[in-house]
Structures are given as structure tokens and as C-alpha cells.
N, CA, C and O atoms as a Maestro MAE file, in Angstrom:
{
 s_m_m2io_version
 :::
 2.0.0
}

f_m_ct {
 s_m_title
 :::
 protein
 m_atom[256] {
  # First column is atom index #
  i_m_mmod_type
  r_m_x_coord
  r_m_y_coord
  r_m_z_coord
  i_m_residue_number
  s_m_chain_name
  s_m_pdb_residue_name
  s_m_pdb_atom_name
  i_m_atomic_number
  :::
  1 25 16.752 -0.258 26.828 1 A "UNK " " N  " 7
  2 3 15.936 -0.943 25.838 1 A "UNK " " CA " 6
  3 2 16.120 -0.277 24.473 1 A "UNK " " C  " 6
  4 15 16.092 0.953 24.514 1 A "UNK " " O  " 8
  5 25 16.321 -0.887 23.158 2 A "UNK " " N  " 7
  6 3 16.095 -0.146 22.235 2 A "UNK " " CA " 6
  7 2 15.231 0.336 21.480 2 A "UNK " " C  " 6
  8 15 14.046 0.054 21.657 2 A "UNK " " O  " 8
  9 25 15.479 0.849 20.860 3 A "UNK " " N  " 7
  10 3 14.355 1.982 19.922 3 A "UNK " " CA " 6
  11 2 13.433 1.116 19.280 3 A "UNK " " C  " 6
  12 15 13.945 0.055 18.923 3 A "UNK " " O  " 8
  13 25 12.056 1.268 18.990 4 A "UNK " " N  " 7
  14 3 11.464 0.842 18.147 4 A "UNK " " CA " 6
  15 2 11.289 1.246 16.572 4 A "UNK " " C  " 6
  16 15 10.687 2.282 16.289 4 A "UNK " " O  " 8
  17 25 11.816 0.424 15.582 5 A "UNK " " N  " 7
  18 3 12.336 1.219 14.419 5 A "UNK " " CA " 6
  19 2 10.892 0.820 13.368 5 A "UNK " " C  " 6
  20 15 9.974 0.112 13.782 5 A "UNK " " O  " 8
  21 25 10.917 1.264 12.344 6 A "UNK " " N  " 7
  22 3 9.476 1.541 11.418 6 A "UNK " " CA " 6
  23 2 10.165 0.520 10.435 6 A "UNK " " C  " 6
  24 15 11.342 0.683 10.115 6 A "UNK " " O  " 8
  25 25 9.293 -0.712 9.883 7 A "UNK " " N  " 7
  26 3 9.895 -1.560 9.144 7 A "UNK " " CA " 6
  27 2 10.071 -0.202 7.426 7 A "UNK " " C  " 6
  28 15 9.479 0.769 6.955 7 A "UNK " " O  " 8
  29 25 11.164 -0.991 7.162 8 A "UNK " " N  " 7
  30 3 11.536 0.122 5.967 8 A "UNK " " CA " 6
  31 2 10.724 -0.170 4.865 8 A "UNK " " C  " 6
  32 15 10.204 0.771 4.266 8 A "UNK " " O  " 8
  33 25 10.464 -1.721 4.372 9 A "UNK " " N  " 7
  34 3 9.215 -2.257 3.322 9 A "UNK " " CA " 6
  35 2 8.012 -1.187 3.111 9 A "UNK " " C  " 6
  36 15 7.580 -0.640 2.097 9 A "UNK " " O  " 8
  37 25 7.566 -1.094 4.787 10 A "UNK " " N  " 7
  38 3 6.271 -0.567 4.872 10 A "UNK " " CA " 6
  39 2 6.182 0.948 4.732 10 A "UNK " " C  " 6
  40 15 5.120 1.561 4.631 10 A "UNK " " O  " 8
  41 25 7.162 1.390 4.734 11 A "UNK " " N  " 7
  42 3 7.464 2.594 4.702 11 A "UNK " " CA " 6
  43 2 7.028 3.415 3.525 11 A "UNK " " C  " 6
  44 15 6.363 4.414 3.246 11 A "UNK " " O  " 8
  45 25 7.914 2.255 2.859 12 A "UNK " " N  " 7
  46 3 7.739 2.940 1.677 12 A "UNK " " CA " 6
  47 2 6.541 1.934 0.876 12 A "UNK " " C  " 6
  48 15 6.612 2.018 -0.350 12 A "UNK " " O  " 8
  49 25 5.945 1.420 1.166 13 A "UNK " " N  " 7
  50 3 4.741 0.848 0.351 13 A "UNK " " CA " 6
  51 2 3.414 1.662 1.276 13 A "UNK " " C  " 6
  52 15 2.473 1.715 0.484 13 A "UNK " " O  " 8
  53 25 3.107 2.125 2.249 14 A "UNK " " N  " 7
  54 3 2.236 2.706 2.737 14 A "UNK " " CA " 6
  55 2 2.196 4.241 2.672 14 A "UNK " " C  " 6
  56 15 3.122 5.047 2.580 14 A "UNK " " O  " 8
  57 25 0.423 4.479 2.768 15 A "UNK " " N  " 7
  58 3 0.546 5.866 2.928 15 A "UNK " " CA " 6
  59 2 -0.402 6.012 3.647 15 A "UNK " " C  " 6
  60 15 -1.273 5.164 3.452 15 A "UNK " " O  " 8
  61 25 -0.745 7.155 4.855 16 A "UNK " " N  " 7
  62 3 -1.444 7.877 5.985 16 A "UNK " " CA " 6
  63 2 -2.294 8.536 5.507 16 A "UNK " " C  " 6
  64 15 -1.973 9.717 5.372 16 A "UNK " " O  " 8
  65 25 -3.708 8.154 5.036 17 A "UNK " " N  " 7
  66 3 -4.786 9.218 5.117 17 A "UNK " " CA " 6
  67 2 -4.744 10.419 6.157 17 A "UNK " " C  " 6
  68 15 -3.918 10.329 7.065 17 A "UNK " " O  " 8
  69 25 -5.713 11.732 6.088 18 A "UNK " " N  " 7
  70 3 -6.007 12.461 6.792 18 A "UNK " " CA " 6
  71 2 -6.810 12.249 7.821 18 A "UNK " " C  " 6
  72 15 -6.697 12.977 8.808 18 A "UNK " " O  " 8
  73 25 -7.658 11.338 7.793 19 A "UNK " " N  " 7
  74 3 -8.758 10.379 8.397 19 A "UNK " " CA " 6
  75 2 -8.006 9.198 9.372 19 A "UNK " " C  " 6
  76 15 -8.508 8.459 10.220 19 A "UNK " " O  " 8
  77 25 -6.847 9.303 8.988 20 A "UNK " " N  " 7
  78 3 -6.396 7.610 9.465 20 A "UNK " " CA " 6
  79 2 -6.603 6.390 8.737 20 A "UNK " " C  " 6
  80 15 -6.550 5.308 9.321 20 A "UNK " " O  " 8
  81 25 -6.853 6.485 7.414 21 A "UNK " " N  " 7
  82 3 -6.585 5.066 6.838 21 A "UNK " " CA " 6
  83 2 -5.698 4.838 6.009 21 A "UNK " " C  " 6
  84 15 -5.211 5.798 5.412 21 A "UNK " " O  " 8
  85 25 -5.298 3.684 5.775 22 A "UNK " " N  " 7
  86 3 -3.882 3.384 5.027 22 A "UNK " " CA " 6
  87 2 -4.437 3.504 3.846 22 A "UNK " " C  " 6
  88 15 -5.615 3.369 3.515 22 A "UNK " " O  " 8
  89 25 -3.200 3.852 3.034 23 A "UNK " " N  " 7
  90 3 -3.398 4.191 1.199 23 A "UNK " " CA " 6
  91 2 -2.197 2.696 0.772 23 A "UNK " " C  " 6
  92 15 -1.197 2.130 1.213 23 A "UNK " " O  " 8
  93 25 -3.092 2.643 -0.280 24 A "UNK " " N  " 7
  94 3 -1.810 1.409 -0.716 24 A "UNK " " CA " 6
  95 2 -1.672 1.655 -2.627 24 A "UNK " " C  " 6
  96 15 -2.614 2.077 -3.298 24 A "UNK " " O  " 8
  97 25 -0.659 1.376 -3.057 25 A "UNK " " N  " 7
  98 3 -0.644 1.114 -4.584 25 A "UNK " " CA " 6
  99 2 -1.193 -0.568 -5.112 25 A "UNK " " C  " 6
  100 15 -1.043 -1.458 -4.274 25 A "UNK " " O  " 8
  101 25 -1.763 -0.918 -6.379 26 A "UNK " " N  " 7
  102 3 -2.080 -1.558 -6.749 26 A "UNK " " CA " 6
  103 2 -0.863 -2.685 -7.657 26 A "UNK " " C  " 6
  104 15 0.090 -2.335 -8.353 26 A "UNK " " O  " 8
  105 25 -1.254 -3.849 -7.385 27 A "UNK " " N  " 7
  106 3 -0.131 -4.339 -8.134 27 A "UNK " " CA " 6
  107 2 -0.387 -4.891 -9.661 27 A "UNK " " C  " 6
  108 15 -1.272 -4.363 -10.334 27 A "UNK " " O  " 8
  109 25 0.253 -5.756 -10.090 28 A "UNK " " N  " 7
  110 3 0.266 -6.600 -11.281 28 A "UNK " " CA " 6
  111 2 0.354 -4.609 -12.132 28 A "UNK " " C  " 6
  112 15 -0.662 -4.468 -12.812 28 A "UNK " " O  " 8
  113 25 1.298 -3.245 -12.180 29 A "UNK " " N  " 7
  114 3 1.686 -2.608 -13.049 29 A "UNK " " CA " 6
  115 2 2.406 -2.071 -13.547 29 A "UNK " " C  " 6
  116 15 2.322 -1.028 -14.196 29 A "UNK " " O  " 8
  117 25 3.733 -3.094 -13.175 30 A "UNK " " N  " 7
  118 3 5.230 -2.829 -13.070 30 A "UNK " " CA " 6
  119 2 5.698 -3.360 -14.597 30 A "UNK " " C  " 6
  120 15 6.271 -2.501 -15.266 30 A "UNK " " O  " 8
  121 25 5.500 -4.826 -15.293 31 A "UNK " " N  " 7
  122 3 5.558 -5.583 -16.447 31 A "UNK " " CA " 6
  123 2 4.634 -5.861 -17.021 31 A "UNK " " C  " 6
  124 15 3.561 -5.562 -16.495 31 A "UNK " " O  " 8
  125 25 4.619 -6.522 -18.285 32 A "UNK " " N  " 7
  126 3 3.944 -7.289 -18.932 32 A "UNK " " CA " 6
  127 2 2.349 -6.695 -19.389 32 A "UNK " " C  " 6
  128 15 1.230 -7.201 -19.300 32 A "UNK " " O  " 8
  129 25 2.804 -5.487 -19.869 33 A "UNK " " N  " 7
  130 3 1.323 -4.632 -20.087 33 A "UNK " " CA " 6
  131 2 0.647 -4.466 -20.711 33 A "UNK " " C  " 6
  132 15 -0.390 -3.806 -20.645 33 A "UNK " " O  " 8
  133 25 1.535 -5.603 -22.221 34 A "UNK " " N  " 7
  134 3 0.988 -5.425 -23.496 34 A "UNK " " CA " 6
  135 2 -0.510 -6.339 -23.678 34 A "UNK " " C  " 6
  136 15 -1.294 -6.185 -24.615 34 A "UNK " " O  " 8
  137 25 -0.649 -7.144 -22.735 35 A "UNK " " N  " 7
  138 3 -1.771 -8.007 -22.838 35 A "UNK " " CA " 6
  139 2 -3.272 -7.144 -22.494 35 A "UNK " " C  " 6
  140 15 -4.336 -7.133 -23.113 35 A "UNK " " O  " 8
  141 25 -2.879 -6.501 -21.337 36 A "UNK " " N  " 7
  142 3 -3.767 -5.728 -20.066 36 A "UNK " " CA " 6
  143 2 -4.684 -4.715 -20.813 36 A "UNK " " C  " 6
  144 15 -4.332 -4.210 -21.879 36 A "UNK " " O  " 8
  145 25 -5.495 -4.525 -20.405 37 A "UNK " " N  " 7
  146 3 -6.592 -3.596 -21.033 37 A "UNK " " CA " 6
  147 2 -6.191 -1.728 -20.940 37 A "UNK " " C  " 6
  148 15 -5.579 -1.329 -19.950 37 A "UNK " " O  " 8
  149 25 -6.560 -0.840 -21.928 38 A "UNK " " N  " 7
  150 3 -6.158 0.543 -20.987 38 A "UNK " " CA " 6
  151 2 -6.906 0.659 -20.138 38 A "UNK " " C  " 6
  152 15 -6.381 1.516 -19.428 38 A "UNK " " O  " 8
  153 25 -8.162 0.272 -19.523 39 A "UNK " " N  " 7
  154 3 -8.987 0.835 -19.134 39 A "UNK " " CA " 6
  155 2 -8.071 -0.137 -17.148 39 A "UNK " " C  " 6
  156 15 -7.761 0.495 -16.139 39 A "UNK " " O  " 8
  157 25 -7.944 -1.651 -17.357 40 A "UNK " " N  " 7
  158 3 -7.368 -2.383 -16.378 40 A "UNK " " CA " 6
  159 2 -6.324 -1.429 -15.875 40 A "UNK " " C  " 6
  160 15 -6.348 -0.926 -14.751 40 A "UNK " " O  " 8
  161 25 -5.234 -1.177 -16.957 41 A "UNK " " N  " 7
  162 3 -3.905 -0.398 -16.426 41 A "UNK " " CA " 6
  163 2 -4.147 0.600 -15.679 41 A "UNK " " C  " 6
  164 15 -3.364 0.900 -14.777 41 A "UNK " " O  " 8
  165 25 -5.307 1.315 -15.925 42 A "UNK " " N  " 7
  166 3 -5.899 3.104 -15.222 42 A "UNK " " CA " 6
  167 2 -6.092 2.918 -14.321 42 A "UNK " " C  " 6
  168 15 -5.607 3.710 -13.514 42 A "UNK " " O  " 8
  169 25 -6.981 1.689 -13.737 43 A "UNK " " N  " 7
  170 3 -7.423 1.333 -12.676 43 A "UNK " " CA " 6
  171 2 -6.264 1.088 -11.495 43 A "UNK " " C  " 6
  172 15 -6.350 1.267 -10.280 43 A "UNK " " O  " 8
  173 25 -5.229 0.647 -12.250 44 A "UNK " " N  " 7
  174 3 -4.440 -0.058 -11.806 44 A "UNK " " CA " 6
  175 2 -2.980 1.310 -10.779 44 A "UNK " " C  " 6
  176 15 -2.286 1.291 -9.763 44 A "UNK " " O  " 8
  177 25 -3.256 2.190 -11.873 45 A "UNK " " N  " 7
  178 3 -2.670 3.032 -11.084 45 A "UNK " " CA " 6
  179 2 -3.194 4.248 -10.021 45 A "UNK " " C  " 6
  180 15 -2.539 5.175 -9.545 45 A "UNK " " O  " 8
  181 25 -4.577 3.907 -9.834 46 A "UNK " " N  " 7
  182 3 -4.773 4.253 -9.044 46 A "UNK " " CA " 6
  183 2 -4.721 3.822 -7.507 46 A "UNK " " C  " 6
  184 15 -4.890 2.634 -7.236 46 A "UNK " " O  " 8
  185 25 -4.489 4.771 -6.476 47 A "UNK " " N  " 7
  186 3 -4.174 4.185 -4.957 47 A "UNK " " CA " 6
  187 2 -5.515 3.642 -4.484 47 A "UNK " " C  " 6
  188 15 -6.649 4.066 -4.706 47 A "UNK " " O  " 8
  189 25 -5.093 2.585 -3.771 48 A "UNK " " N  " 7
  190 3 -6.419 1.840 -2.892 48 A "UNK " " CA " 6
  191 2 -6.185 1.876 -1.700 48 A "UNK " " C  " 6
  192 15 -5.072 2.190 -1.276 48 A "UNK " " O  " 8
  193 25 -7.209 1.555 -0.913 49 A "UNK " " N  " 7
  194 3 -7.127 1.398 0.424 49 A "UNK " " CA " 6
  195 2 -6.850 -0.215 1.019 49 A "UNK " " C  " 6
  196 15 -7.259 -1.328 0.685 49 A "UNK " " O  " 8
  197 25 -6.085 0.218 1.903 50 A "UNK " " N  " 7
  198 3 -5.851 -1.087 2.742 50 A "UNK " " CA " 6
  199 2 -6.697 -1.940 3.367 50 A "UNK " " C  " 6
  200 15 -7.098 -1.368 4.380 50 A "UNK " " O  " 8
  201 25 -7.272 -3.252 3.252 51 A "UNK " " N  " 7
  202 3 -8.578 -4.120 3.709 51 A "UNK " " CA " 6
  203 2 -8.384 -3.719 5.641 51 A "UNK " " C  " 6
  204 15 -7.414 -3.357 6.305 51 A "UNK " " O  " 8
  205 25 -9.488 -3.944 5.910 52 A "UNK " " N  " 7
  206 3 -9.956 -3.678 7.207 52 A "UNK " " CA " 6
  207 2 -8.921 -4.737 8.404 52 A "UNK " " C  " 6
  208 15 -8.429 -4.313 9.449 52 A "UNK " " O  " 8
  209 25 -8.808 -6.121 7.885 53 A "UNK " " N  " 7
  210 3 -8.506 -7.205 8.322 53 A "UNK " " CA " 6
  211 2 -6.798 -7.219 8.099 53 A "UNK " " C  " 6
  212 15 -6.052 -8.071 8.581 53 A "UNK " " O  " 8
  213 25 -6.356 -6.012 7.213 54 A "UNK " " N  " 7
  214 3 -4.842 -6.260 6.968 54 A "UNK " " CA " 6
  215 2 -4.530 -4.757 8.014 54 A "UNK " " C  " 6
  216 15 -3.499 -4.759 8.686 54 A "UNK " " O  " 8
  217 25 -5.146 -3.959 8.057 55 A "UNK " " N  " 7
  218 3 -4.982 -2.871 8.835 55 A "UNK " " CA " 6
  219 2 -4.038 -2.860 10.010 55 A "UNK " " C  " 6
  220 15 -3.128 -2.053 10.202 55 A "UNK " " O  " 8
  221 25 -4.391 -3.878 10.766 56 A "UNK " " N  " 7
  222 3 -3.810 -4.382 11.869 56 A "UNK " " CA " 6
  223 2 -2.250 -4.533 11.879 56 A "UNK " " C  " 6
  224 15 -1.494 -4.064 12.730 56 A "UNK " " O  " 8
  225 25 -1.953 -5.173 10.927 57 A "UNK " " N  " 7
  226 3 -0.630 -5.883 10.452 57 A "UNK " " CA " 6
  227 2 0.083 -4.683 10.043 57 A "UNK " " C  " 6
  228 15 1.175 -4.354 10.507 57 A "UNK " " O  " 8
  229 25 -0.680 -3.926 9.007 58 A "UNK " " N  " 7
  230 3 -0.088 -2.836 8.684 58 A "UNK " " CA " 6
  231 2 0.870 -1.757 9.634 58 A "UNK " " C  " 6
  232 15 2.091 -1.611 9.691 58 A "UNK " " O  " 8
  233 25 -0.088 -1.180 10.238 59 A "UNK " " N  " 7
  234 3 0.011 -0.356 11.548 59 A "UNK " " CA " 6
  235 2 0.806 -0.892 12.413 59 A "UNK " " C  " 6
  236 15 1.317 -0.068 13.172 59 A "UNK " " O  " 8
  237 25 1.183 -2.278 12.625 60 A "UNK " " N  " 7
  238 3 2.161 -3.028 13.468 60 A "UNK " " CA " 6
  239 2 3.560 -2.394 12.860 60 A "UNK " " C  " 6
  240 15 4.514 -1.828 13.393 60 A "UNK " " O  " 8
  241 25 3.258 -2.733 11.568 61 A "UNK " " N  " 7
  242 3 4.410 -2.564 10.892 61 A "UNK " " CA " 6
  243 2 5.238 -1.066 10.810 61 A "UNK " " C  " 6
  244 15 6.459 -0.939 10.713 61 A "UNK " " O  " 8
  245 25 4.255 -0.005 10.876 62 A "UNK " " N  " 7
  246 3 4.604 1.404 10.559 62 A "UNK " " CA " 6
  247 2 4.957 1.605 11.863 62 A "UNK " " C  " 6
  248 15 6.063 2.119 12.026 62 A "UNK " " O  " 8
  249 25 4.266 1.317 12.915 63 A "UNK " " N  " 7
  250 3 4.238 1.524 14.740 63 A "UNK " " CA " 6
  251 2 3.323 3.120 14.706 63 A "UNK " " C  " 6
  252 15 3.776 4.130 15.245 63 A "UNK " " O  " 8
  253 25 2.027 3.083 13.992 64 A "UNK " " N  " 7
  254 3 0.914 3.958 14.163 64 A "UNK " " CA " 6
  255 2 0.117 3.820 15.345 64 A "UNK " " C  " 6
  256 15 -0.852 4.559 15.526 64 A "UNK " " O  " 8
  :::
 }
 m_bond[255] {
  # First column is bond index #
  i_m_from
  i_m_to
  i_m_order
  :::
  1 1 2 1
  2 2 3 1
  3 3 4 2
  4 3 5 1
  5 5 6 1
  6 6 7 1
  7 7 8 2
  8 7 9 1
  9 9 10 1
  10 10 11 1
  11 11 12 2
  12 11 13 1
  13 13 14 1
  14 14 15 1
  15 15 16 2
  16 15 17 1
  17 17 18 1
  18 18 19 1
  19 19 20 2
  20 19 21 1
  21 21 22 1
  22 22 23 1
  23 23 24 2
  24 23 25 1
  25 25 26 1
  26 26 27 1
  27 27 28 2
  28 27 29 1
  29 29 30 1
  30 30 31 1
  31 31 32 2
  32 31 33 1
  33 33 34 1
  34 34 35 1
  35 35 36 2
  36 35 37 1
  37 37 38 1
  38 38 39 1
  39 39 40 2
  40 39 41 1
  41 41 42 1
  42 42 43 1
  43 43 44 2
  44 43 45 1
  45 45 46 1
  46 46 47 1
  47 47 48 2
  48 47 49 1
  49 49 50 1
  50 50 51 1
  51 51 52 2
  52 51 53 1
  53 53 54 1
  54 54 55 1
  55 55 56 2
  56 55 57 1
  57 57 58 1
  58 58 59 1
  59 59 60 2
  60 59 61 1
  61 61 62 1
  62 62 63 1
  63 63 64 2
  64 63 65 1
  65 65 66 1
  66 66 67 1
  67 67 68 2
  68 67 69 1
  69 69 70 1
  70 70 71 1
  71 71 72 2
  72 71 73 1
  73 73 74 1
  74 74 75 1
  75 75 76 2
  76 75 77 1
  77 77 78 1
  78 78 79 1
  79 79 80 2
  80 79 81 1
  81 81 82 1
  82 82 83 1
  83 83 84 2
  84 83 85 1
  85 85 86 1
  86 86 87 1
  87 87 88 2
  88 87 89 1
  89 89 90 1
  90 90 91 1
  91 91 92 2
  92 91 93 1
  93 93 94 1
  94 94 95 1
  95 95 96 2
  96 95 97 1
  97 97 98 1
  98 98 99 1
  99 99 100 2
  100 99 101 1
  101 101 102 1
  102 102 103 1
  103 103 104 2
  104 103 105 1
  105 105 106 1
  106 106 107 1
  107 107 108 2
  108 107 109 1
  109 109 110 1
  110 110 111 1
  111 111 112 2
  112 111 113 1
  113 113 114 1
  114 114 115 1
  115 115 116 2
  116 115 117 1
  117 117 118 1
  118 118 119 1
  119 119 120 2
  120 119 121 1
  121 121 122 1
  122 122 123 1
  123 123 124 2
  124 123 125 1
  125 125 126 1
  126 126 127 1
  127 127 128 2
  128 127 129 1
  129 129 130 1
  130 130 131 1
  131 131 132 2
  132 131 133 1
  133 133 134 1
  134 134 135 1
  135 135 136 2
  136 135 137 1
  137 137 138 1
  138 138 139 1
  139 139 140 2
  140 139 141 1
  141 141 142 1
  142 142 143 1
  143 143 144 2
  144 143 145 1
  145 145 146 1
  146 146 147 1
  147 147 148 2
  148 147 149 1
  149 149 150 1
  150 150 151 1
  151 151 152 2
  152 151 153 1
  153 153 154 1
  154 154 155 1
  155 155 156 2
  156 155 157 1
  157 157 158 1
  158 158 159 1
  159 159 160 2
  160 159 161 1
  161 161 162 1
  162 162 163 1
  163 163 164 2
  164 163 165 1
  165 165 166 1
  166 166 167 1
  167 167 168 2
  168 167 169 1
  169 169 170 1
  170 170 171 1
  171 171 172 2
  172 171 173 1
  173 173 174 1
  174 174 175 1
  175 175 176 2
  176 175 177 1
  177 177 178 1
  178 178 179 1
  179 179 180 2
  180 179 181 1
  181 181 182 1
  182 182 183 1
  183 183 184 2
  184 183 185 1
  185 185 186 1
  186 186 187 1
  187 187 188 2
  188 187 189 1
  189 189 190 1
  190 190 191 1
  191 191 192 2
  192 191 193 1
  193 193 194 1
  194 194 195 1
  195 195 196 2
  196 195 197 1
  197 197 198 1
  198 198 199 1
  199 199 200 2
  200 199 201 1
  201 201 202 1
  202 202 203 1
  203 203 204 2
  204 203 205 1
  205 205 206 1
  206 206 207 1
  207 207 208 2
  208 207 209 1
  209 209 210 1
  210 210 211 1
  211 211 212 2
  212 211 213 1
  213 213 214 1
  214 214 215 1
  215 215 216 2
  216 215 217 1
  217 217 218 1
  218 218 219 1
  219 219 220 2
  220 219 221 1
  221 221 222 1
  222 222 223 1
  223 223 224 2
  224 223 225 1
  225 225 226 1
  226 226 227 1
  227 227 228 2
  228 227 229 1
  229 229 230 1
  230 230 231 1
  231 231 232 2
  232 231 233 1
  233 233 234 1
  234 234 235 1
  235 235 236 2
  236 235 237 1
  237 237 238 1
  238 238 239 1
  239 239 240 2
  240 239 241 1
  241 241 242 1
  242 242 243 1
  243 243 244 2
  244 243 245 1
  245 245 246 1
  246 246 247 1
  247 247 248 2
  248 247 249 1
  249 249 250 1
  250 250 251 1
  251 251 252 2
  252 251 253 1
  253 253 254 1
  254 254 255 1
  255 255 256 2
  :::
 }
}
């Protein structure tokens, strides 16, 4: 049988709390920034957590 491999997407878009919960980056802060507030952009680079209901999918994906 073969190996079960870690999707590579998720790899690198996820991150492993100490606790066990997923860390995620925020989007819409790659372009188009001149419109956006500073205070929106700050927010924006900060890491969030992964919704309860996507968790699942997530963890499928990493094989946690």
C-alpha cells in the first residue's frame, strides 16, 4: 500500500499550535493596499485561527 503523503498547499498555509489548534494567515494582504486602512492592514497580518467547522478538512489535509 502506499504512503500517505501531507498535501503540500496545506503545508505550507498551516500552522500547529502547542495546544493543538491550527494557525492560519489572513488574506486580502498580498495587493492592492493603497485603498486599505493602516489599522485593516495590521490586523491583517496578524495569524488567525482556523474555524471549528474547517478544522476537520484541515487536519484531513495535514494527516494530524
Amino acid at each position: 500500500m502506499p504512503k500517505v503523503k501531507t498535501k503540500s498547499s496545506a503545508k505550507k498555509r498551516f500552522k500547529l499550535t502547542g495546544t493543538g489548534k491550527i494557525r492560519r494567515k489572513h488574506a486580502f494582504k498580498s495587493h492592492i493596499l493603497t485603498k486599505k486602512s493602516t489599522k485593516r492592514k495590521k490586523n491583517l497580518t496578524k495569524m488567525g485561527e482556523v474555524h471549528k467547522r474547517d478544522e476537520g478538512r484541515v487536519r484531513n489535509m495535514l494527516w494530524i
